[in-house]
C-alpha positions as CSV (number, residue, x, y, z in Angstrom):
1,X,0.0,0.0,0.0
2,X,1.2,3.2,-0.1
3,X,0.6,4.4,3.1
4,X,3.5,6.6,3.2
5,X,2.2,8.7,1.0
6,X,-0.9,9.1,3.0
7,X,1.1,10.0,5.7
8,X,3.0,12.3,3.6
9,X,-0.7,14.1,2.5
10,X,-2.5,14.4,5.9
11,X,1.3,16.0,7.2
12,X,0.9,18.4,4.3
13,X,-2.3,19.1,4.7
14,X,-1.8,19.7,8.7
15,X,1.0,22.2,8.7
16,X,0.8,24.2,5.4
17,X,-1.9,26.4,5.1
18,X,-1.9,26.8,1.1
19,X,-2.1,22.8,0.8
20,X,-4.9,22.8,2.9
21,X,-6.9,25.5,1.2
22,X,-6.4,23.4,-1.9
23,X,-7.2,20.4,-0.5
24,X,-10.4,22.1,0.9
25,X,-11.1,23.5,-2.1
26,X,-10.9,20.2,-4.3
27,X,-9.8,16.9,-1.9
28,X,-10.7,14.7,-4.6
29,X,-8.3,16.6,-7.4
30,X,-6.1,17.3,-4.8
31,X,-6.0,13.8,-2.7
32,X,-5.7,11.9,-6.6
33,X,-2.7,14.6,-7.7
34,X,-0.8,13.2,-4.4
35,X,-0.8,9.8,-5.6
36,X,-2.9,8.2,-3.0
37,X,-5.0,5.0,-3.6
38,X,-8.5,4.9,-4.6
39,X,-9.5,3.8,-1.4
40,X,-7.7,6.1,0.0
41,X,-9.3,9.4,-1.7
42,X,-12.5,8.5,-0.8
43,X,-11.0,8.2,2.9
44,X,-9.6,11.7,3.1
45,X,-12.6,13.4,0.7
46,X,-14.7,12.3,4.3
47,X,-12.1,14.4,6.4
48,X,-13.7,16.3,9.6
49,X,-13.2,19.9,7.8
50,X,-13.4,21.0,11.2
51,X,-11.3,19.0,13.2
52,X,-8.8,19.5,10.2
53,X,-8.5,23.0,10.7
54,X,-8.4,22.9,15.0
55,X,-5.3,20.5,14.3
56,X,-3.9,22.4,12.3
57,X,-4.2,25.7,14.0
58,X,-3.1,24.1,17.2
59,X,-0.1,22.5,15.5
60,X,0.3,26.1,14.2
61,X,0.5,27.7,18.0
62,X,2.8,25.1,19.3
63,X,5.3,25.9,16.4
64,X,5.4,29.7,17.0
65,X,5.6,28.7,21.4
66,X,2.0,29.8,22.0
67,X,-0.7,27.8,23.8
């Protein structure tokens, strides 16, 4: 499988903000153009939008020493 490049996506997607407004703006285009599987587009299409963007605003703080 190609999990690593999974991995490799949802780290992407978590830390850089202009990734993620892609992503949100077209996972499937975006999800495909990272190589990921079939199976695994129609995983990340399903992403909690939400709890995508509190991650990655928390990982955001942390990074820059803020709570």
């Amino acid at each position: 499988m190609n999990d690593s490049r999974l991995e490799t996506f949802l780290a992407r997607i978590y830390v850089d903000r202009e990734a993620r407004a892609k992503f949100l703006a077209d996972p499937r285009c975006e999800a495909t153009k990272a190589g990921l599987t079939a199976q695994q587009v129609e995983d990340v299409i399903k992403i909690d939008r939400d709890g995508l963007e509190l991650l990655a605003d928390s990982l955001e703080r942390k990074k820059h020493g803020r709570k």
